[in-house]
C-alpha positions as CSV (number, residue, x, y, z in Angstrom):
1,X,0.0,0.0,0.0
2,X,1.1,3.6,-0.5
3,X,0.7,6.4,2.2
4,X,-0.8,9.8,0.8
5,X,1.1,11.9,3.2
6,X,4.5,11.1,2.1
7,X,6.6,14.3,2.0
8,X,6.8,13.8,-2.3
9,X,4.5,14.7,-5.0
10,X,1.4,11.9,-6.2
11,X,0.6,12.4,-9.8
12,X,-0.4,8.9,-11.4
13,X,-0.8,5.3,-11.2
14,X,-0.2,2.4,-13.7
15,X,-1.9,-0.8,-12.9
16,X,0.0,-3.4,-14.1
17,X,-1.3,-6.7,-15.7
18,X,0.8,-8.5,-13.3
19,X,-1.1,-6.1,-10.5
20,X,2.0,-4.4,-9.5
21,X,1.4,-0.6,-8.9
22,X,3.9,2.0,-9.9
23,X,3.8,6.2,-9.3
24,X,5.6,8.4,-11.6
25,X,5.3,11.9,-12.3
26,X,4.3,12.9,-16.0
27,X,5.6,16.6,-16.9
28,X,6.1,18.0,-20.1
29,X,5.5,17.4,-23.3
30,X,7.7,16.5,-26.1
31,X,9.9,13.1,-27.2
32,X,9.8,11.0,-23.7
33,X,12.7,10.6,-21.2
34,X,11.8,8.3,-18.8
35,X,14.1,8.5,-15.7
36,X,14.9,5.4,-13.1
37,X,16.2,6.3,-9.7
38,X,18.9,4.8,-7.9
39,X,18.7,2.3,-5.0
40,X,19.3,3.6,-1.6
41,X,16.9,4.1,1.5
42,X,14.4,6.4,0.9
43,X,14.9,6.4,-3.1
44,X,12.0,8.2,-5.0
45,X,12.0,9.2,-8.5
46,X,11.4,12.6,-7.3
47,X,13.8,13.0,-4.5
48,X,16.7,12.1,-7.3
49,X,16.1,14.0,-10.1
50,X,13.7,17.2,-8.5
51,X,16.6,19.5,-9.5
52,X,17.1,18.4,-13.4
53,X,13.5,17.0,-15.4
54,X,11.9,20.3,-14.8
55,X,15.2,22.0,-17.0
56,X,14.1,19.2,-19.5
57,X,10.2,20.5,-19.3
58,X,11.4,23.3,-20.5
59,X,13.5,22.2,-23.1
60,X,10.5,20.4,-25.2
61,X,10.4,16.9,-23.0
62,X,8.4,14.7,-21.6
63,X,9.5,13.1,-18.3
64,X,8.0,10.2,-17.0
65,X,9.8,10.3,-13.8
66,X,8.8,6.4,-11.8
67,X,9.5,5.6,-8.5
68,X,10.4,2.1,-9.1
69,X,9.1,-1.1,-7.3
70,X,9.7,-1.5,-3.3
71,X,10.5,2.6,-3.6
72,X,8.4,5.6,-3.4
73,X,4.7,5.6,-3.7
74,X,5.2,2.9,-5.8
75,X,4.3,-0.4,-4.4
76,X,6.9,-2.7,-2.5
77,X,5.8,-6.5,-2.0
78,X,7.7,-8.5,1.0
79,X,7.3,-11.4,-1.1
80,X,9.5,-9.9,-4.4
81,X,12.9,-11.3,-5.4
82,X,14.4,-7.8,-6.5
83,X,16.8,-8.9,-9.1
84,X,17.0,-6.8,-12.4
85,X,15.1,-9.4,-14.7
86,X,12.0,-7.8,-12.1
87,X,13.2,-4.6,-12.3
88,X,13.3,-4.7,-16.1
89,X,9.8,-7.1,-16.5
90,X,8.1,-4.2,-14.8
91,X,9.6,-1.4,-16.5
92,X,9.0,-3.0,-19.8
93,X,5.3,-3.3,-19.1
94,X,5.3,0.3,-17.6
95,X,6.4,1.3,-21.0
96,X,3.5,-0.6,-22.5
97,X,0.2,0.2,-19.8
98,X,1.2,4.2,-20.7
99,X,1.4,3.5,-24.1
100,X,5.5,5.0,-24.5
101,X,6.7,2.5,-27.3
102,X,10.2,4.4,-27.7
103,X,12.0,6.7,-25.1
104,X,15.4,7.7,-24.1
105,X,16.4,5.9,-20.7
106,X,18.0,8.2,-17.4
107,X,19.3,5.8,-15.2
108,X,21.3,6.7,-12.3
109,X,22.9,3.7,-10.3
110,X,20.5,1.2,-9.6
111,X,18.7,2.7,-12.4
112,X,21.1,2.7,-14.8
113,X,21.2,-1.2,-14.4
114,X,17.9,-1.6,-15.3
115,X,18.9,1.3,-18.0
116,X,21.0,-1.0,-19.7
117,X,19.0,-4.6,-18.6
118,X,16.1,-3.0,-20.7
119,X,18.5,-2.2,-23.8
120,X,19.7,-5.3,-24.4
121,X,16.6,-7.4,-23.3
122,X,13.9,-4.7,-25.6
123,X,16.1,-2.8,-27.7
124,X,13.2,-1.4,-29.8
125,X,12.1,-0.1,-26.8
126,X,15.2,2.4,-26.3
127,X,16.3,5.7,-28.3
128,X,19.0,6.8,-26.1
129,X,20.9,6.2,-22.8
130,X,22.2,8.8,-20.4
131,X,23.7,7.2,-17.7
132,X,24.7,8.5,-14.6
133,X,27.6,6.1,-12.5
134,X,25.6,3.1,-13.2
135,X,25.6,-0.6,-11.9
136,X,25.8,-3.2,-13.8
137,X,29.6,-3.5,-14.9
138,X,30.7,-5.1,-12.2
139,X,30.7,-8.3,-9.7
140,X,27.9,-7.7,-6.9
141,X,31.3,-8.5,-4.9
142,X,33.0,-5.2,-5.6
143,X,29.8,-2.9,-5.0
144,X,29.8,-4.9,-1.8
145,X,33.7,-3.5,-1.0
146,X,32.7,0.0,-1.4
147,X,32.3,2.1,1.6
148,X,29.2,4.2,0.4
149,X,27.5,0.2,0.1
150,X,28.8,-1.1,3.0
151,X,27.5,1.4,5.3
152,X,24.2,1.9,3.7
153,X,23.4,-2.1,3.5
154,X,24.3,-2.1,7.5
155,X,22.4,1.1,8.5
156,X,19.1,-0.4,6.8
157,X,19.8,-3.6,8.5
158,X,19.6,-2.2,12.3
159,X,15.9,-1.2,11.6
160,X,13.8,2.0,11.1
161,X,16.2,4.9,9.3
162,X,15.4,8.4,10.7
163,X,16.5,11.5,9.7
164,X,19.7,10.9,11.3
165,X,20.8,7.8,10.2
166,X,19.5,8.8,6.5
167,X,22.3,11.5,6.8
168,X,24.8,9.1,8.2
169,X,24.0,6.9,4.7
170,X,23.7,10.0,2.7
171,X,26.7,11.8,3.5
172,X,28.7,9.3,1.3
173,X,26.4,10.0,-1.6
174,X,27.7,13.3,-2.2
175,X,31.3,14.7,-2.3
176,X,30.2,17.8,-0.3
177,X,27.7,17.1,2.4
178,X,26.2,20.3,2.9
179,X,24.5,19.7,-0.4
180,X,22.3,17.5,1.5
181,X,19.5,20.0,2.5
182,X,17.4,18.6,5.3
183,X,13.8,18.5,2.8
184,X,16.1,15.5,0.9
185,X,16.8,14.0,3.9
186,X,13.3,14.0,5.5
187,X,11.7,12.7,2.0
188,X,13.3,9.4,2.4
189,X,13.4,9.0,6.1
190,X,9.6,9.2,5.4
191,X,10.0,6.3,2.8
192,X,12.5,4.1,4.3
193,X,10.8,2.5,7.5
194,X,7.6,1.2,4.2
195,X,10.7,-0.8,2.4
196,X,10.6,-4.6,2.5
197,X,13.1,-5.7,4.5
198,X,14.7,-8.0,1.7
199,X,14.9,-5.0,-0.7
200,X,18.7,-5.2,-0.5
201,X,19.4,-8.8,0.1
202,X,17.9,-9.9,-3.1
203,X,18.8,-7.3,-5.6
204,X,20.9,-9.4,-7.6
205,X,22.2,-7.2,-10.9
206,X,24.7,-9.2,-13.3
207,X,27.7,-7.7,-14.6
208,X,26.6,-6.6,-18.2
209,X,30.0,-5.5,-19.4
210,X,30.2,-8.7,-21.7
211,X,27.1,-7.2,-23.5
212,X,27.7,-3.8,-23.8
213,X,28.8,-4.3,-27.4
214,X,25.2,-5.5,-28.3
215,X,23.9,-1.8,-27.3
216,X,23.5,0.2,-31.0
217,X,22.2,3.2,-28.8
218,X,23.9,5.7,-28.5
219,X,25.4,6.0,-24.8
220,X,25.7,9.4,-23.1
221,X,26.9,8.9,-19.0
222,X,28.6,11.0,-16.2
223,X,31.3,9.5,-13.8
224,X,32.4,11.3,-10.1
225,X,35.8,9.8,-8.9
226,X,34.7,10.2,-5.6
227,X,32.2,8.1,-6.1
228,X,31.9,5.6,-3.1
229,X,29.5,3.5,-4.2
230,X,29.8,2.2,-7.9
231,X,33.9,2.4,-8.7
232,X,34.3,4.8,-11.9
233,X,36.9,2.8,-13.7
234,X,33.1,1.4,-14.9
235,X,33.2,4.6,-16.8
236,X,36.2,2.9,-19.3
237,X,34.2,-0.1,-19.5
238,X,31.2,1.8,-21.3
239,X,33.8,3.7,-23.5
240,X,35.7,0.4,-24.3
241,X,32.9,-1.8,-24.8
242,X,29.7,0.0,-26.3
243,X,30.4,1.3,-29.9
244,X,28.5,4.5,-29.1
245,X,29.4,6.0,-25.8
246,X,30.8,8.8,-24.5
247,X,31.5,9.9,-20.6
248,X,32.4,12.8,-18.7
249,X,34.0,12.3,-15.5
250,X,34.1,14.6,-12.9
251,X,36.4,15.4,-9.6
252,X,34.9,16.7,-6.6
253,X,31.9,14.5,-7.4
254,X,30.6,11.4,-5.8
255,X,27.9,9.5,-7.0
256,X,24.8,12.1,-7.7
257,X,26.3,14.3,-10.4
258,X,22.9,15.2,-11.3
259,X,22.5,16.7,-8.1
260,X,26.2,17.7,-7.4
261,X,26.7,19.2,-10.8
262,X,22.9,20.5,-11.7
263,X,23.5,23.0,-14.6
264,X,26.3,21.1,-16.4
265,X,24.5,17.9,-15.8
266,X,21.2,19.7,-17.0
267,X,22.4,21.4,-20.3
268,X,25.2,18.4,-21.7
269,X,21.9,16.2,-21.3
270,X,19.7,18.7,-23.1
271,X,22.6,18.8,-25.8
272,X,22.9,15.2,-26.3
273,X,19.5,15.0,-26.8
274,X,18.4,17.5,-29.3
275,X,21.8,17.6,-31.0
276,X,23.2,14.1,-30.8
């Protein structure tokens, strides 16, 4: 079930055939971008990417921004093995319930996974890829090294995350902390405690690399190297393996560059997209 008083926007439902039910935000109008969050405590479609799809709005786009099963208003079964073949199942009939038969794909993390999951298991599904430090090009073992990881899988573990152990997770998200204004921090403490409590122990993502070749799309992605959660030497793996990629990589960055880095993240996107 989803609780109306959540400290995030409600816009819409789709009802899939499967009976899974999944918020997004629809704004805009123009050739779709559909944006997938990443996978932390809290996560919302909203709460990631509130400070970038309106710039898109405005640039002649429509964003379909989901909260993603087990995350947001979206619902989050106890019962759900949260693996990217679900992730990707559901996404792909998102696509089809509103009726979006070709979109560009903004994953960041998490989301950029299923990004790429979708790409190579419904490629006439996918215009474009921007990509934003995602998973998926490694072994689950290495995420599980990395301090950003480490901390957040044990913080969710003890229990019910407050505002105060959301910013003990959070302040590895970000190279600069104070970036973390407390309205970020208070929207997922207010979705955190509603998670299943084997959200994190079954999400099981593959390393893709091997497959990146089979991506004809083209491939536009963003890279901090302080990035404490997803290693950006997975940066050279895009640019070494997909024929059509290209990556900026940033210092002073961690692993929200969309948030870290608004404008440049905002208007290289808006490039890519209406000039290629």
């Amino acid at each position: 079930m989803t609780s109306p008083d959540l400290p995030i926007p409600l816009d819409q439902f789709a009802d899939l055939d499967s009976g899974m039910r999944l918020h997004y935000l629809d704004v805009g109008q123009g050739p779709v971008v559909v944006w997938l969050h990443g996978s932390g405590p809290g996560a919302s479609g909203y709460s990631n990417f509130k400070g970038n799809y309106p710039a898109f709005a405005e640039a002649g786009f429509r964003n379909i921004v989901l909260d993603l099963p087990g995350f947001g208003r979206s619902d989050k079964p106890a019962d759900a093995h949260y693996n990217l073949d679900f992730f990707v199942s559901n996404l792909n009939a998102f696509l089809k319930k509103i009726g979006v038969a070709r979109c560009t794909l903004l994953g960041n993390s998490l989301g950029g996974a299923i990004a790429l999951g979708q790409a190579l298991a419904h490629p006439e599904t996918v215009e474009r890829l921007i990509l934003m430090a995602p998973g998926g090009v490694e072994e689950r073992e290495t995420y599980f090294k990395m301090e950003g990881i480490l901390r957040m899988v044990e913080t969710f573990a003890k229990g019910p995350m407050g505002p105060a152990e959301m910013r003990h997770v959070m302040s590895l998200q970000v190279f600069d902390p104070s970036l973390l204004d407390d309205s970020i921090i208070n929207e997922r403490a207010a979705i955190a405690p509603s998670q299943p409590a084997n959200l994190f122990s079954t999400m099981m993502v593959p390393n893709m690399t091997g497959r990146l070749h089979e991506i004809r799309v083209p491939i536009f992605g963003f890279w901090g190297t302080d990035d404490k959660f997803n290693p950006h030497t997975g940066a050279l793996k895009l640019i070494e393996n997909a024929p059509d990629a290209r990556m900026i990589l940033l210092n002073r960055c961690g692993h929200w560059v969309q948030v870290e880095h608004r404008e440049l993240f905002n208007r290289s996107c808006i490039d890519f997209l209406t000039k290629g």
